[in-house]
TIMI-212797 format. One record per residue (C-alpha): residue number from 1; residue in one letter; chain; x, y, z. Coordinates in steps of 0.2 Angstrom, whole numbers, padded with zeros to 4 digits. Example, Ala and Ser with C-alpha at 12.3 -4.5 7.8 and 13.67 -1.06 7.14 Angstrom:
# TIMI-212797
+-----+---------+--------+-------+-------+-------+
! num ! residuo ! cadena !     X !     Y !     Z !
+-----+---------+--------+-------+-------+-------+
!   1 !       A !      A !  0062 ! -0022 !  0039 !
!   2 !       S !      A !  0068 ! -0005 !  0036 !
+-----+---------+--------+-------+-------+-------+
# end
This chain:
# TIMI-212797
+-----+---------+--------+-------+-------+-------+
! num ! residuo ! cadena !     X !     Y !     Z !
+-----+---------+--------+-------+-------+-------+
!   1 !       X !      A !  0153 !  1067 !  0295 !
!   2 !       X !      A !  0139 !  1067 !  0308 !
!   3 !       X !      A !  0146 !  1054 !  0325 !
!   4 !       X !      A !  0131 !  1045 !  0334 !
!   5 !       X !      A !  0138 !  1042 !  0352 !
!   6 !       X !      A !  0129 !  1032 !  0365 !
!   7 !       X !      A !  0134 !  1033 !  0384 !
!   8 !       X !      A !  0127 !  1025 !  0399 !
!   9 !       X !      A !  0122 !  1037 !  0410 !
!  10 !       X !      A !  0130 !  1038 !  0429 !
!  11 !       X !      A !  0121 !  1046 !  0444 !
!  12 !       X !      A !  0112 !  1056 !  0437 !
!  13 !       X !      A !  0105 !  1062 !  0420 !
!  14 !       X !      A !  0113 !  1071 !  0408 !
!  15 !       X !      A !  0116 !  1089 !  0411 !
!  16 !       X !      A !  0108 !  1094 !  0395 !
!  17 !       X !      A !  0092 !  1081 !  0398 !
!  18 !       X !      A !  0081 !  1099 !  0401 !
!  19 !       X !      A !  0082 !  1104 !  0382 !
!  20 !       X !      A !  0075 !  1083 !  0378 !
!  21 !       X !      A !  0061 !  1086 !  0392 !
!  22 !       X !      A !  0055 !  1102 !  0385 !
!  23 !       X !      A !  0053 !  1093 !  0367 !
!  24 !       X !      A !  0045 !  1079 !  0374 !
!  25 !       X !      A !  0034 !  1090 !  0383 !
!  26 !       X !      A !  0031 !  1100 !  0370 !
!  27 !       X !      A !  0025 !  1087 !  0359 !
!  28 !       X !      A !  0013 !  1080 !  0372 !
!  29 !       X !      A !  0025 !  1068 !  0381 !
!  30 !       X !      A !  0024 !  1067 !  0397 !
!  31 !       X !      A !  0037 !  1051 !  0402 !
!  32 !       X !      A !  0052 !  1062 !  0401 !
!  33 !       X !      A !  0046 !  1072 !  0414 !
!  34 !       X !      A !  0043 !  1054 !  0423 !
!  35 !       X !      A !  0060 !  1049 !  0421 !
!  36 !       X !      A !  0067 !  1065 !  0429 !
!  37 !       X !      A !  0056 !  1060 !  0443 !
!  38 !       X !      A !  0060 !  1043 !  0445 !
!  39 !       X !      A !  0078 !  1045 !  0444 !
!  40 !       X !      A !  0077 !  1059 !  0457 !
!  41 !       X !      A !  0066 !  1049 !  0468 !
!  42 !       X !      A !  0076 !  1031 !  0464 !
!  43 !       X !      A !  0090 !  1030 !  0453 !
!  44 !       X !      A !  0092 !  1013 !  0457 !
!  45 !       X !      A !  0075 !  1005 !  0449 !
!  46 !       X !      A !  0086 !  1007 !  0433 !
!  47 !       X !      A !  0096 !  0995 !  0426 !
!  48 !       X !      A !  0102 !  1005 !  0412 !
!  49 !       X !      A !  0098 !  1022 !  0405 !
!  50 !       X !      A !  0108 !  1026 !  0389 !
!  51 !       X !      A !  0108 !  1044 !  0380 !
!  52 !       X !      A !  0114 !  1046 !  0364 !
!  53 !       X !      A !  0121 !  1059 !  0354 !
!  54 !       X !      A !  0123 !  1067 !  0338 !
!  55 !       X !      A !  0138 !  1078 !  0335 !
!  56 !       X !      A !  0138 !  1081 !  0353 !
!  57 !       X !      A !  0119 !  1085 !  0356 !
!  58 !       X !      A !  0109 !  1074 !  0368 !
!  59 !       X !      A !  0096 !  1067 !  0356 !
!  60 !       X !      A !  0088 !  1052 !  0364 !
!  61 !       X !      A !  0088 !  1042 !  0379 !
!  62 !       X !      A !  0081 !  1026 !  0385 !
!  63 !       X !      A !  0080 !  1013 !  0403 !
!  64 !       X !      A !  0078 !  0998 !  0406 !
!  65 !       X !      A !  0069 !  0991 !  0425 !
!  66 !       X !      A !  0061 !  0977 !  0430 !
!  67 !       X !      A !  0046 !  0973 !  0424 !
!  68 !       X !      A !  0033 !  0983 !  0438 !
!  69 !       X !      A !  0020 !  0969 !  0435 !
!  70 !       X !      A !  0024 !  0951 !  0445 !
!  71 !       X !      A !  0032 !  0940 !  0434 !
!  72 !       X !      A !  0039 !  0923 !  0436 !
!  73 !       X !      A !  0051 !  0922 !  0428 !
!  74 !       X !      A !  0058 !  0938 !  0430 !
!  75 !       X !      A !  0057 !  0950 !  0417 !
!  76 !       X !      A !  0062 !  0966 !  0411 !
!  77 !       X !      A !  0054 !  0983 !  0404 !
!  78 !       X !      A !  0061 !  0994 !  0391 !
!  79 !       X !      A !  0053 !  1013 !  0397 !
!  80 !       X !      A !  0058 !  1030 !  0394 !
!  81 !       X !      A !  0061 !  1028 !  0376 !
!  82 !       X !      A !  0063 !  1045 !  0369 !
!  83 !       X !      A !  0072 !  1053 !  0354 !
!  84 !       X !      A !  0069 !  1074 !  0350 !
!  85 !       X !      A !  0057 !  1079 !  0335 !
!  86 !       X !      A !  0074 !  1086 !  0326 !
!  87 !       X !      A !  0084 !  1069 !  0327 !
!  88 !       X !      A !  0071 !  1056 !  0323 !
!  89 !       X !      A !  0072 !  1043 !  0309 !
!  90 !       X !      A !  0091 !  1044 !  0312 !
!  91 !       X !      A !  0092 !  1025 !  0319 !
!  92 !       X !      A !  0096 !  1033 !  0338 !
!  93 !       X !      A !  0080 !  1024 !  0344 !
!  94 !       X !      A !  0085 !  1007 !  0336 !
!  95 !       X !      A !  0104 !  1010 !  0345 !
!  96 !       X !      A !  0097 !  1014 !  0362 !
!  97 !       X !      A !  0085 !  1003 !  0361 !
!  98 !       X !      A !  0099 !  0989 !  0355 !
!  99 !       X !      A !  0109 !  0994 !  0370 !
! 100 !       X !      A !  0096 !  0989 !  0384 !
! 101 !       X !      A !  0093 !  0973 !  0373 !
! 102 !       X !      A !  0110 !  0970 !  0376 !
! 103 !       X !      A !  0111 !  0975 !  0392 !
! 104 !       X !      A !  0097 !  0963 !  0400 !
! 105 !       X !      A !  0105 !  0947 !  0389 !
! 106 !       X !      A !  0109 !  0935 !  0401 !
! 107 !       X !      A !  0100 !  0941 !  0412 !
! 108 !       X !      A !  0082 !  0940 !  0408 !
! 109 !       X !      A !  0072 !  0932 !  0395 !
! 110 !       X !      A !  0059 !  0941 !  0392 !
! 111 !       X !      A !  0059 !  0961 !  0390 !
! 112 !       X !      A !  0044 !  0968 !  0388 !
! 113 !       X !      A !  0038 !  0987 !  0382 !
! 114 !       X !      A !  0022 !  0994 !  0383 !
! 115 !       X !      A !  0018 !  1005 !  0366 !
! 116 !       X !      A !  0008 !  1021 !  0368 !
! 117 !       X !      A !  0004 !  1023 !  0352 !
! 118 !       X !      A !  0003 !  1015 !  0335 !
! 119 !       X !      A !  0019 !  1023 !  0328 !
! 120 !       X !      A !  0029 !  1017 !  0346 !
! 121 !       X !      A !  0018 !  1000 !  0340 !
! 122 !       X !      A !  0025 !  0999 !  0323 !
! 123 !       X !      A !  0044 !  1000 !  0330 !
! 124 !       X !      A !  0043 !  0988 !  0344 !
! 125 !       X !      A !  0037 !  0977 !  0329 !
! 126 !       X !      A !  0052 !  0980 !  0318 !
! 127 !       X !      A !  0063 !  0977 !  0334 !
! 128 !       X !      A !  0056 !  0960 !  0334 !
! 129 !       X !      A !  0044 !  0961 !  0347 !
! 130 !       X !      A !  0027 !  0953 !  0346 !
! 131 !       X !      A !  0012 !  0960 !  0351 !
! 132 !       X !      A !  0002 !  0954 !  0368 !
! 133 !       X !      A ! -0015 !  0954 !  0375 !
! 134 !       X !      A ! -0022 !  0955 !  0390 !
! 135 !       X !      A ! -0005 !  0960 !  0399 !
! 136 !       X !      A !  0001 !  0977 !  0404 !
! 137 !       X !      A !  0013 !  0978 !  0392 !
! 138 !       X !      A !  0009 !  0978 !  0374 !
! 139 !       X !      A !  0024 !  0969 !  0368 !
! 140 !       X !      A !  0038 !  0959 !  0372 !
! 141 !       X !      A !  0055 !  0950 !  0366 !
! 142 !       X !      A !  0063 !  0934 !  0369 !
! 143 !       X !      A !  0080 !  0935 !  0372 !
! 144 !       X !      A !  0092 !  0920 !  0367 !
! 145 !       X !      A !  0097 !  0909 !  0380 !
! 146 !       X !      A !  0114 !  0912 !  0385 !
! 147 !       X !      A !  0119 !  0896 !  0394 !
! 148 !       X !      A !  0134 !  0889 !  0399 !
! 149 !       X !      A !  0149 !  0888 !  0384 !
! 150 !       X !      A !  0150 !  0871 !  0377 !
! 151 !       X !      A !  0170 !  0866 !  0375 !
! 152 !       X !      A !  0179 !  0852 !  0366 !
+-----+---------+--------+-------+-------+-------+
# end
């Protein structure tokens, strides 16, 4: 039985990430190569990166930042969405992309994602996000509002 593991990452990326980076570079991908920078040069502009794994094998990875456009409110941006050619259509970019969600609830209510393509395009979609024009993003999400509990 195959086991699909998500893990926030620590410090730093996961050991095996250079096997992910070539894939994505091979395929013409260049944000893998990004995140390895960004995280080298400021880990801390990341609110979340989750990996996830198929029996044991880094097979995707995500973050979440702010929003690097001004925003008021605040917002945040899905980036670095990447799963490896051999593991796609396996539901490990709807997890990982689930888990940031969940990880700016509460804390945000509105994340944003900027599609690079129309296949990217057609996912965001299906992950409820609606399209937007004239913004550097091309889509976004509104979270529910988790306000205060209501008791008896």
């Amino acid at each position: 039985m195959t086991m699909i593991f998500l893990e926030r990452t620590a410090d730093t990326l996961p050991a095996d990430f250079p096997d992910l980076q070539a894939d994505a570079t091979a395929g013409g991908h260049g944000h893998m190569t990004r995140l390895a920078a960004e995280c080298s040069q400021n880990r801390a502009m990341f609110h979340a990166i989750f990996a996830c794994r198929w029996d044991g094998r880094l097979a995707g990875i995500g973050a979440i930042t702010d929003e690097p456009t001004p925003t008021s409110p605040p917002m945040w941006r899905m980036r670095r969405l990447y799963v490896h050619r051999h593991y796609r259509r396996r539901g490990i970019a709807q997890a990982i992309a689930n888990a940031l969600l969940q990880e700016a609830a509460g804390k945000v209510s509105v994340v944003t994602v900027h599609a690079g393509n129309d296949g990217a395009a057609r996912f965001w979609e299906a992950m409820g996000f609606g399209t937007v024009e004239g913004r550097p993003w091309s889509h976004h999400a509104h979270l529910p509002s988790l306000g205060p509990a209501v008791g008896r």
